[in-house]
PDB file of N, CA, C and O in Angstrom:
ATOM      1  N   UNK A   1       0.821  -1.206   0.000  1.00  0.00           N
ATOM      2  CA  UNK A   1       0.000   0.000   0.000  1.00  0.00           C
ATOM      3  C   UNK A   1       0.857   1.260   0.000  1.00  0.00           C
ATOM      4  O   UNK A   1       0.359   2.341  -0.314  1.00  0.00           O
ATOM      5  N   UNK A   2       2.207   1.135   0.365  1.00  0.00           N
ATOM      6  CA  UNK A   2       3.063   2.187   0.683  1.00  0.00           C
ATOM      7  C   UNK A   2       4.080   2.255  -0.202  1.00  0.00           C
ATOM      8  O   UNK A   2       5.117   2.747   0.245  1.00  0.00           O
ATOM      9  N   UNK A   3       4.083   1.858  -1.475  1.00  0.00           N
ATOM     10  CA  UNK A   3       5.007   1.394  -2.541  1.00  0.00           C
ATOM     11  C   UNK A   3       6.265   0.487  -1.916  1.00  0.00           C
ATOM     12  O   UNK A   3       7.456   0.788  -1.994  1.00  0.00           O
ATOM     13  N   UNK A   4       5.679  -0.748  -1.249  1.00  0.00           N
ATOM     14  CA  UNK A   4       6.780  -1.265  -0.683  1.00  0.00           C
ATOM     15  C   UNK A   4       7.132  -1.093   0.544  1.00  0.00           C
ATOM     16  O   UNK A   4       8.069  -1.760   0.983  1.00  0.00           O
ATOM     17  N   UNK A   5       6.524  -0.255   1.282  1.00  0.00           N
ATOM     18  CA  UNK A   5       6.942  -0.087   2.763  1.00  0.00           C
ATOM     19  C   UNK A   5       6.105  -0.048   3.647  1.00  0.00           C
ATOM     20  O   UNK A   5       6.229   0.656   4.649  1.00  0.00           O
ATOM     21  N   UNK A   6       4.324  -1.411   3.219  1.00  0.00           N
ATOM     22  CA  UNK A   6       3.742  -0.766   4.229  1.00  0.00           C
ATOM     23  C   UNK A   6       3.948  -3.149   4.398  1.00  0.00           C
ATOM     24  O   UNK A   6       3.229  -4.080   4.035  1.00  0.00           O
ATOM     25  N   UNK A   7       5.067  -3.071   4.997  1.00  0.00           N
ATOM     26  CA  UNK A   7       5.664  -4.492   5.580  1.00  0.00           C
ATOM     27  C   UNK A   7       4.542  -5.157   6.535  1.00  0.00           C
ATOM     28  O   UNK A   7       4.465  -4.559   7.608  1.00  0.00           O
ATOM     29  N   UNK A   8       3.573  -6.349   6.395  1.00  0.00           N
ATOM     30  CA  UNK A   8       3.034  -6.675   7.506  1.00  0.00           C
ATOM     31  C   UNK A   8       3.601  -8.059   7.575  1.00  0.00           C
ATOM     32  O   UNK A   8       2.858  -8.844   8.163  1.00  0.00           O
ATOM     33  N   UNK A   9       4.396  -8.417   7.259  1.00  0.00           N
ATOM     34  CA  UNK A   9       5.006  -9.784   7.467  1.00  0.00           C
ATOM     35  C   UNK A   9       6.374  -9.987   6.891  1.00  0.00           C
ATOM     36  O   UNK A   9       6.576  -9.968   5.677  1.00  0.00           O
ATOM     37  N   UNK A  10       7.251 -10.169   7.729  1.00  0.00           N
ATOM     38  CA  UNK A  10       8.584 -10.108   7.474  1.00  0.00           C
ATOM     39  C   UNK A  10       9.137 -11.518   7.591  1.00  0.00           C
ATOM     40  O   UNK A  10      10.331 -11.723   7.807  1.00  0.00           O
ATOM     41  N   UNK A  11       8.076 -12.657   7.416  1.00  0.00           N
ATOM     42  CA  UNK A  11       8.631 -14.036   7.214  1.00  0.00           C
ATOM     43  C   UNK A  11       8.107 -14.449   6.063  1.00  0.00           C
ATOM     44  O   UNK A  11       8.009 -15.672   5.960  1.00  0.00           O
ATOM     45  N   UNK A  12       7.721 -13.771   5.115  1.00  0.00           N
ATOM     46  CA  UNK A  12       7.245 -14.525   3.463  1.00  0.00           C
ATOM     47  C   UNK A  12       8.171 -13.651   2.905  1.00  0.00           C
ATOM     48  O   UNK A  12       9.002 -12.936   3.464  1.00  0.00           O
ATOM     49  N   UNK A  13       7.849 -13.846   1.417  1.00  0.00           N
ATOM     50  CA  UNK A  13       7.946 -13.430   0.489  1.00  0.00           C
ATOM     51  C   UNK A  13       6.954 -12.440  -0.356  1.00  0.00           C
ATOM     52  O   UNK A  13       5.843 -12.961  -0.459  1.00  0.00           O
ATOM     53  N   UNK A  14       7.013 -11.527  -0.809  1.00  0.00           N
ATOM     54  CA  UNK A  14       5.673 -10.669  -1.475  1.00  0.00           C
ATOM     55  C   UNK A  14       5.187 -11.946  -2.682  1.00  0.00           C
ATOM     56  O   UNK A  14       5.994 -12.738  -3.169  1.00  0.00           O
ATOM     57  N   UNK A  15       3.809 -11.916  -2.983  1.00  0.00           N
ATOM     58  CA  UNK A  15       3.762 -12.520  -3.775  1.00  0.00           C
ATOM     59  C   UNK A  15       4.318 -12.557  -4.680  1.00  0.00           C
ATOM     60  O   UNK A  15       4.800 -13.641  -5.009  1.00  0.00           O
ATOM     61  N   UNK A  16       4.549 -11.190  -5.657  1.00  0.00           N
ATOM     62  CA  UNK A  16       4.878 -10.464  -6.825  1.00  0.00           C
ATOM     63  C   UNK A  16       6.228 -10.717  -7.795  1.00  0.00           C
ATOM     64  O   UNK A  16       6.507 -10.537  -8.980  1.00  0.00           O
ATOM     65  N   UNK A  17       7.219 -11.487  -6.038  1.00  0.00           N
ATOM     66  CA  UNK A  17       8.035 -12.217  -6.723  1.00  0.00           C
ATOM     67  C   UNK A  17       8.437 -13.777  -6.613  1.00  0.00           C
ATOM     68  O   UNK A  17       9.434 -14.447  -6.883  1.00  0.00           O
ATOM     69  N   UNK A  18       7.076 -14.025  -6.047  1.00  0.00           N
ATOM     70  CA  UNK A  18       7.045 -15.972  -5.943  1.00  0.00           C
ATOM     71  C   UNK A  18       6.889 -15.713  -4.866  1.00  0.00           C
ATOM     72  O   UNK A  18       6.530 -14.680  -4.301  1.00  0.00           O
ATOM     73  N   UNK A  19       7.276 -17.075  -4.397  1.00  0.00           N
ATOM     74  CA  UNK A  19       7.149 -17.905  -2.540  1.00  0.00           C
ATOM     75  C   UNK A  19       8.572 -18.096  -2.229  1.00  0.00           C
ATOM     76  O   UNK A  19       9.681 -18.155  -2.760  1.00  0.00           O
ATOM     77  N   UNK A  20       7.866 -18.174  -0.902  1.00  0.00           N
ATOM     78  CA  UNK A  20       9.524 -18.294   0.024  1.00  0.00           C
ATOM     79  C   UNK A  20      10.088 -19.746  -0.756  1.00  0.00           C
ATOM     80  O   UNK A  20      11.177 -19.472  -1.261  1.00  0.00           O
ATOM     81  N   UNK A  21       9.767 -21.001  -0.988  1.00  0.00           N
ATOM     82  CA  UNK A  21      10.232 -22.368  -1.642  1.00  0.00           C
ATOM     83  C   UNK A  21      11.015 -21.465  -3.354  1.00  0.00           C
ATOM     84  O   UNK A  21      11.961 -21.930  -3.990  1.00  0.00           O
ATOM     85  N   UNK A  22      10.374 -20.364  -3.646  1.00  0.00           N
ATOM     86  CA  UNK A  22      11.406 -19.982  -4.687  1.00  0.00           C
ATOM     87  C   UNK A  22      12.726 -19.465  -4.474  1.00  0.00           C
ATOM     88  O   UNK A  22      13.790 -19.595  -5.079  1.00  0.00           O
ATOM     89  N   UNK A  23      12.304 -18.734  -3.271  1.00  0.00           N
ATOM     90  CA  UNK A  23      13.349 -18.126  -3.013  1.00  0.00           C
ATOM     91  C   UNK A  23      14.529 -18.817  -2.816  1.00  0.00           C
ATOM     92  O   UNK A  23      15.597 -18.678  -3.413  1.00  0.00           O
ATOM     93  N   UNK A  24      14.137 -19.829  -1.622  1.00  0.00           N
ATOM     94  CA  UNK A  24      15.151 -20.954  -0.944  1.00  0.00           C
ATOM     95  C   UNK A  24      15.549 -21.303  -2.409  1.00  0.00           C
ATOM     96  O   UNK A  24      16.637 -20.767  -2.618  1.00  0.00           O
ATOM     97  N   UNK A  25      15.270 -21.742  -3.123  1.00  0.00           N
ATOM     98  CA  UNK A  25      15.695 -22.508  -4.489  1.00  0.00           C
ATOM     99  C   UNK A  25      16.477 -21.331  -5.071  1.00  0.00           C
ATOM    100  O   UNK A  25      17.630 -21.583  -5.421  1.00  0.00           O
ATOM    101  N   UNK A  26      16.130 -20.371  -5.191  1.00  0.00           N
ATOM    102  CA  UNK A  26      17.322 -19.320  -5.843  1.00  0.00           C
ATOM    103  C   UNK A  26      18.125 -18.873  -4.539  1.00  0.00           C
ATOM    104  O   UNK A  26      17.183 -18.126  -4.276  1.00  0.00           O
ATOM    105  N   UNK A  27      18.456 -18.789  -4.144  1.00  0.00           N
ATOM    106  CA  UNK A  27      19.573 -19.027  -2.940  1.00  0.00           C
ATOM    107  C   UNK A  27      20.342 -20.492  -2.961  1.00  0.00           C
ATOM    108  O   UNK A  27      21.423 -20.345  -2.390  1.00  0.00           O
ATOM    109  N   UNK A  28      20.238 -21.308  -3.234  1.00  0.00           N
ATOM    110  CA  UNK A  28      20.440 -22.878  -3.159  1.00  0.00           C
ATOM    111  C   UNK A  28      21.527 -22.687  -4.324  1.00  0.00           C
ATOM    112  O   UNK A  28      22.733 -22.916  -4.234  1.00  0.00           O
ATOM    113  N   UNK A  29      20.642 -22.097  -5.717  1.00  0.00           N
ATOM    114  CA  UNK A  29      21.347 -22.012  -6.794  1.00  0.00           C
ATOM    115  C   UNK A  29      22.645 -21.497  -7.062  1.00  0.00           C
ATOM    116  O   UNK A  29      23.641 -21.925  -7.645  1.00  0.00           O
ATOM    117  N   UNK A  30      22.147 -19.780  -6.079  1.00  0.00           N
ATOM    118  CA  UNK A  30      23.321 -19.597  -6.196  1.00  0.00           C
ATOM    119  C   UNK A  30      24.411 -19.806  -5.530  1.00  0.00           C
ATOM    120  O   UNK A  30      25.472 -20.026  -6.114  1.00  0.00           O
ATOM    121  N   UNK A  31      24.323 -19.774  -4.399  1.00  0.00           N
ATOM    122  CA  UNK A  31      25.716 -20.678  -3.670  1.00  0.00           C
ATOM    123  C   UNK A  31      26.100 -22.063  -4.447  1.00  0.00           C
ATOM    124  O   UNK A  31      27.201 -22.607  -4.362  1.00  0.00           O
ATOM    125  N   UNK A  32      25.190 -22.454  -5.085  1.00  0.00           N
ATOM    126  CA  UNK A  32      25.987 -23.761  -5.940  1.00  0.00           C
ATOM    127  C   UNK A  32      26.586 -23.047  -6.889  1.00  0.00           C
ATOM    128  O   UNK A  32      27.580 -23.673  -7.256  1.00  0.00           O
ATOM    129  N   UNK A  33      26.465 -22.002  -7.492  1.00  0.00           N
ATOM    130  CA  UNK A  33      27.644 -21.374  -8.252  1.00  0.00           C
ATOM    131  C   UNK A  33      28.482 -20.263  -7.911  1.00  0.00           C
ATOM    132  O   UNK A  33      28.936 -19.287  -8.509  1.00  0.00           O
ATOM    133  N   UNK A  34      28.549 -20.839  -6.488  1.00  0.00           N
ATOM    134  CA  UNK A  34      29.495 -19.844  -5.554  1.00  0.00           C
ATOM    135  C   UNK A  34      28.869 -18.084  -5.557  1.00  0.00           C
ATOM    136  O   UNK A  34      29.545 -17.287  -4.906  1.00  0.00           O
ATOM    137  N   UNK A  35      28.068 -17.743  -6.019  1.00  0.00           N
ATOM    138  CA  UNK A  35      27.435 -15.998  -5.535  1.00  0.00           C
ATOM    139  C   UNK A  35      26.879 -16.031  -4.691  1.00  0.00           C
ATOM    140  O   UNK A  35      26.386 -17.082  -4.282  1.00  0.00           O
ATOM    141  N   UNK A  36      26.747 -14.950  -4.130  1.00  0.00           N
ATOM    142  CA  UNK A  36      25.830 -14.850  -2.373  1.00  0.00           C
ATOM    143  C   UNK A  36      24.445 -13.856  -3.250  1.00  0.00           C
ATOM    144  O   UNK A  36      24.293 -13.650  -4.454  1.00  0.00           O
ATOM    145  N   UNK A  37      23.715 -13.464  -2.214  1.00  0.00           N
ATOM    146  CA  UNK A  37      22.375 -13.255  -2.472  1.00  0.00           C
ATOM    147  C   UNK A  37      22.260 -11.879  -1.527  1.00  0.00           C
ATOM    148  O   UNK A  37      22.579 -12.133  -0.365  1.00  0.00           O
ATOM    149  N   UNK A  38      21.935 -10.677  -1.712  1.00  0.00           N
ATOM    150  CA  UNK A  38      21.486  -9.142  -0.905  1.00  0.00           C
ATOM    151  C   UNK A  38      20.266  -9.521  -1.172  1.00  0.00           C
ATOM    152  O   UNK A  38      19.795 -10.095  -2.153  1.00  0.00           O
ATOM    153  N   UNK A  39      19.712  -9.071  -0.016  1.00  0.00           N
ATOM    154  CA  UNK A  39      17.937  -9.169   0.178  1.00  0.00           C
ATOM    155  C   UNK A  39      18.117  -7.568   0.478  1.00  0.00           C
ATOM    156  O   UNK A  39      19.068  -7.039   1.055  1.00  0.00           O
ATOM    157  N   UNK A  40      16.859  -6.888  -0.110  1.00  0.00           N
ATOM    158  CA  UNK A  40      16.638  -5.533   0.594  1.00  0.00           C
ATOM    159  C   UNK A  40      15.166  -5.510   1.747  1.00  0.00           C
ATOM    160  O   UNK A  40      13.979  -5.583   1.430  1.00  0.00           O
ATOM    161  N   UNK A  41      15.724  -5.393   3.018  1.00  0.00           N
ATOM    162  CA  UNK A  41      14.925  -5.541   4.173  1.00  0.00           C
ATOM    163  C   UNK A  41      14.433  -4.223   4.516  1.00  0.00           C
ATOM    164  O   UNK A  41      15.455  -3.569   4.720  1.00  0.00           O
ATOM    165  N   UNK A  42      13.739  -3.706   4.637  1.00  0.00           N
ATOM    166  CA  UNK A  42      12.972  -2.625   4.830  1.00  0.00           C
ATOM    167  C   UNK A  42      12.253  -2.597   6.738  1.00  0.00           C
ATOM    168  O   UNK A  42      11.127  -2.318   7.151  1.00  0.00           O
ATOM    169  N   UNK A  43      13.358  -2.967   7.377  1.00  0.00           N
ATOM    170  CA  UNK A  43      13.130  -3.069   8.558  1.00  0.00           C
ATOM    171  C   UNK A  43      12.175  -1.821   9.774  1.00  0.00           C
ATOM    172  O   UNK A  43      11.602  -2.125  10.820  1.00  0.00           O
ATOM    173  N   UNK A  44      12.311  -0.391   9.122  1.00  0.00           N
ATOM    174  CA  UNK A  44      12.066   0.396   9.622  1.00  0.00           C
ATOM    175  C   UNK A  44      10.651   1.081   9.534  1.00  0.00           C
ATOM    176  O   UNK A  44      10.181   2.029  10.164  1.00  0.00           O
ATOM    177  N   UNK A  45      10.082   0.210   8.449  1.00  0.00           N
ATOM    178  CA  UNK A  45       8.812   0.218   8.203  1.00  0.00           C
ATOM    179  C   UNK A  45       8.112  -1.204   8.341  1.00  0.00           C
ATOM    180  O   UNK A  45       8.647  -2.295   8.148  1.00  0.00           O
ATOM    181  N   UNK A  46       6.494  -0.894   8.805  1.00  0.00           N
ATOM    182  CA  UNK A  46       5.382  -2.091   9.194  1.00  0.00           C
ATOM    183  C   UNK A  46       4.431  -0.866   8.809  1.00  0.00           C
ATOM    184  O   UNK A  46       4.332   0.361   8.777  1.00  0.00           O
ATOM    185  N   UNK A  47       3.605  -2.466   8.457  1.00  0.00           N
ATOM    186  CA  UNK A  47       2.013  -2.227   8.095  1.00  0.00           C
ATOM    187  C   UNK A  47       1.233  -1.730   9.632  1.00  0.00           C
ATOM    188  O   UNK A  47       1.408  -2.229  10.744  1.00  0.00           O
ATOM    189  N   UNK A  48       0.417  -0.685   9.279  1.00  0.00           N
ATOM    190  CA  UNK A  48      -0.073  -0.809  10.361  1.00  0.00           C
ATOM    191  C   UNK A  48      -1.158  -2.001  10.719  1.00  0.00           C
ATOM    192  O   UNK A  48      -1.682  -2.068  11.831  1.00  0.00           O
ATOM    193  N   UNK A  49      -1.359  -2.672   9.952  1.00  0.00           N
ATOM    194  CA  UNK A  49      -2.023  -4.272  10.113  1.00  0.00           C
ATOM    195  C   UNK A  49      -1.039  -5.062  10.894  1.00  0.00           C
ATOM    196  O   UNK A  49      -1.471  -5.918  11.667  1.00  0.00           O
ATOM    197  N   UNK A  50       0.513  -4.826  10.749  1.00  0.00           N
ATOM    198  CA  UNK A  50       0.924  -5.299  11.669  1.00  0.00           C
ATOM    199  C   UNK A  50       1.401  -5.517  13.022  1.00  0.00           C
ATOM    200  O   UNK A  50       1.758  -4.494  13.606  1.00  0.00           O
ATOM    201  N   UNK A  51       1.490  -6.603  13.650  1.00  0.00           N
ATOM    202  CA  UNK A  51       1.048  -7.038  15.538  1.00  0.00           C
ATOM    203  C   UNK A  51       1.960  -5.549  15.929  1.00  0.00           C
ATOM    204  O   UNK A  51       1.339  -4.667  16.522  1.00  0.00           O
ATOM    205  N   UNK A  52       3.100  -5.367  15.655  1.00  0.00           N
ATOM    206  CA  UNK A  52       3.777  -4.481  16.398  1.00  0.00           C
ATOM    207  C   UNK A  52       3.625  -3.490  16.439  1.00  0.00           C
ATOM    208  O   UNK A  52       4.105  -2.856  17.379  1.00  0.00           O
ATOM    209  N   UNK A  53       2.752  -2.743  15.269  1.00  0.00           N
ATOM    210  CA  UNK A  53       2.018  -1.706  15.042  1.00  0.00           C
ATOM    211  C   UNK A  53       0.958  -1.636  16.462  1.00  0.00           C
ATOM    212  O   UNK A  53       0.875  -1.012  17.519  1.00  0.00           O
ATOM    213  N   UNK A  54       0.222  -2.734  15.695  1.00  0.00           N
ATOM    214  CA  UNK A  54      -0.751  -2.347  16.320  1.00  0.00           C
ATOM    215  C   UNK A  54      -0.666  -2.722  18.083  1.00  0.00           C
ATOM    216  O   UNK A  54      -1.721  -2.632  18.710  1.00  0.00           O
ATOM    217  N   UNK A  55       0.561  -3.120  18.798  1.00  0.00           N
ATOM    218  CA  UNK A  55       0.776  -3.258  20.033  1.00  0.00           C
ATOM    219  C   UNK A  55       1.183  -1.818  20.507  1.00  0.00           C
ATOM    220  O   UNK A  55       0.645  -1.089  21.340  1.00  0.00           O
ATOM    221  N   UNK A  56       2.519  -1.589  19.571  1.00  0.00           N
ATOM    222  CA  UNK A  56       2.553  -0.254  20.181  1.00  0.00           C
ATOM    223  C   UNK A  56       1.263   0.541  20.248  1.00  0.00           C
ATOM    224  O   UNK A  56       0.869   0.839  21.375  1.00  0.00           O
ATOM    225  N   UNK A  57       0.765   0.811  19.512  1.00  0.00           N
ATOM    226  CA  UNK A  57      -0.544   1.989  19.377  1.00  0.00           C
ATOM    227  C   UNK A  57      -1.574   1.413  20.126  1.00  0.00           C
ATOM    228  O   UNK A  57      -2.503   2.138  20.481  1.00  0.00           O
ATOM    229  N   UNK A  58      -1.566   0.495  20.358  1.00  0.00           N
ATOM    230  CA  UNK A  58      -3.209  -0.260  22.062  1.00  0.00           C
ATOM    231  C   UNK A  58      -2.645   1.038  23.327  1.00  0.00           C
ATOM    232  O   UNK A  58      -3.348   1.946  23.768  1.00  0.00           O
ATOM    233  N   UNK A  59      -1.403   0.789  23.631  1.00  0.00           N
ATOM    234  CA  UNK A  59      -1.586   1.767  25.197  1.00  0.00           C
ATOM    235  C   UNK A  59      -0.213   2.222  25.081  1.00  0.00           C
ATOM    236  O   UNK A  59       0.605   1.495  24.517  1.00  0.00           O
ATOM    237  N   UNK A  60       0.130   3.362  25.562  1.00  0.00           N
ATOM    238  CA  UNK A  60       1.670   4.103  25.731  1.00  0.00           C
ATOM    239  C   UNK A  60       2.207   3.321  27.369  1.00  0.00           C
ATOM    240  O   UNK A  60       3.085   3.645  28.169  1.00  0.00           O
ATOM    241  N   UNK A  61       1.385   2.391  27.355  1.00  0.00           N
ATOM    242  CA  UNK A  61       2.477   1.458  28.895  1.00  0.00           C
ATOM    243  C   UNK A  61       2.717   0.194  28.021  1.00  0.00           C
ATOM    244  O   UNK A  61       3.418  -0.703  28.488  1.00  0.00           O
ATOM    245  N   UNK A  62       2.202   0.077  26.839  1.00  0.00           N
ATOM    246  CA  UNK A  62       2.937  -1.445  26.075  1.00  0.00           C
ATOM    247  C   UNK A  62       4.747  -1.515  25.626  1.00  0.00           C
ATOM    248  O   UNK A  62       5.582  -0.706  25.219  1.00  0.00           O
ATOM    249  N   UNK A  63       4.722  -2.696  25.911  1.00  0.00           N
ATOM    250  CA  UNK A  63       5.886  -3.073  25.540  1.00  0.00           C
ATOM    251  C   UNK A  63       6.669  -2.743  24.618  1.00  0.00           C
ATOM    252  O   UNK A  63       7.898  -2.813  24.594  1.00  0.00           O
ATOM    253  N   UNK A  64       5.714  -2.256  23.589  1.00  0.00           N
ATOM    254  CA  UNK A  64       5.928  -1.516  22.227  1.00  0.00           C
ATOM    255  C   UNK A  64       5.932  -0.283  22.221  1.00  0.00           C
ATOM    256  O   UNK A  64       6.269   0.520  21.351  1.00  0.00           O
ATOM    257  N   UNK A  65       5.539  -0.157  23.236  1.00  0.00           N
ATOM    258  CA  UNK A  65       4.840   1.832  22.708  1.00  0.00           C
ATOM    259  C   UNK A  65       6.200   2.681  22.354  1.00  0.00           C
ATOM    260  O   UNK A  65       5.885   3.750  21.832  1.00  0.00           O
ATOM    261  N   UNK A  66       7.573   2.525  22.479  1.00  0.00           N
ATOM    262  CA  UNK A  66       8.449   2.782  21.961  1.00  0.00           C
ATOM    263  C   UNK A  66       9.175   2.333  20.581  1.00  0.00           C
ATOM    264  O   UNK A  66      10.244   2.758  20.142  1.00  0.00           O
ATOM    265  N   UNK A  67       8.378   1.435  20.057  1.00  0.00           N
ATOM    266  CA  UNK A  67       9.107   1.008  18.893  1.00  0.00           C
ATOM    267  C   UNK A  67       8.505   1.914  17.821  1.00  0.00           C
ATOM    268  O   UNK A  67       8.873   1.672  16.672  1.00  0.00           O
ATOM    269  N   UNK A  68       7.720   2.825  17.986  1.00  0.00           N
ATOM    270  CA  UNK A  68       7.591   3.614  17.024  1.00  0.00           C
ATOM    271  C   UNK A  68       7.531   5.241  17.277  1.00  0.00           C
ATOM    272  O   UNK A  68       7.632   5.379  18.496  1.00  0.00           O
ATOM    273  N   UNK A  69       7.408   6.549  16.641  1.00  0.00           N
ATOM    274  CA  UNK A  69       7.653   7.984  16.882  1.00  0.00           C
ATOM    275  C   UNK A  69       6.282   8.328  16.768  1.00  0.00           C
ATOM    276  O   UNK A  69       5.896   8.546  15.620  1.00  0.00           O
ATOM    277  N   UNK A  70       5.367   8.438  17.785  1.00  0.00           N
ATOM    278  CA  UNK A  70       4.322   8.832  18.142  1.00  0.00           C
ATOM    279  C   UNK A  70       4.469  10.682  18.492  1.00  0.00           C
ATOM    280  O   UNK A  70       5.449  10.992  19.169  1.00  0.00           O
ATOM    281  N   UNK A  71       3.780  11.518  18.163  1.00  0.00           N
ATOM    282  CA  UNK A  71       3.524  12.386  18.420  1.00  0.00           C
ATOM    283  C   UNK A  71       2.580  13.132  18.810  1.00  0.00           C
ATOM    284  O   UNK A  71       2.413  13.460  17.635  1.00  0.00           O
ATOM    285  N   UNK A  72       1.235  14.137  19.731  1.00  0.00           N
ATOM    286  CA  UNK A  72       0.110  14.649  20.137  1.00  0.00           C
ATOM    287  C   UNK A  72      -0.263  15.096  18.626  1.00  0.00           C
ATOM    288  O   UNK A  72       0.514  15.437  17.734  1.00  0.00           O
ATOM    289  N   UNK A  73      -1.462  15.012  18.597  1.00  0.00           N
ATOM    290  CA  UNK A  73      -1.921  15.686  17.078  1.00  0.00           C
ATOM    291  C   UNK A  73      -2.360  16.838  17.192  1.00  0.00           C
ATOM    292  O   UNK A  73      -3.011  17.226  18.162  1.00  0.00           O
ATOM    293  N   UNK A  74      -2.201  17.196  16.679  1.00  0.00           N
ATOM    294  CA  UNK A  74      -2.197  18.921  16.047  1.00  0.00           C
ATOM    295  C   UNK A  74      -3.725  19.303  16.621  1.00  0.00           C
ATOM    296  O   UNK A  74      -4.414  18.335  16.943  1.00  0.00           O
ATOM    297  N   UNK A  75      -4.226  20.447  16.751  1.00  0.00           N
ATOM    298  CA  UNK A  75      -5.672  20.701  16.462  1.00  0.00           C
ATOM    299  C   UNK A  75      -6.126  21.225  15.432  1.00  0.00           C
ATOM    300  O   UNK A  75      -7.340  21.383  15.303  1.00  0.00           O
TER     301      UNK A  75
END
């Protein structure tokens, strides 16, 4: 939704470029012809569909409520 940065799961694969079983298989490949593999991880962004999102933002005493830059809203 975010051209790529609205992350709600950081253990698949996007569809757009196969499944994780492709992936593993192109990783497999290439270390069998000795190249390594850069993934671009977009760690600093989540969906707000996702748990950590939405933990931080339930209560400012959660466990989370620091993993993201919350600010008072404007009037």
């Amino acid at each position: 939704a975010d051209m790529g940065y609205d992350v709600s799961d950081y253990l698949d694969v996007d569809p757009i470029f196969g499944t994780l079983a492709d992936f593993d298989a192109l990783v497999a490949e290439a270390h069998r012809l000795g190249l390594k593999v850069f993934i671009d991880q977009v760690l600093s962004h989540t969906s707000d569909k996702h748990a950590w999102f939405q933990e931080s933002r339930s209560s400012r005493d959660s466990a989370k409520s620091d993993w993201y830059v919350w600010a008072e809203a404007k009037p």
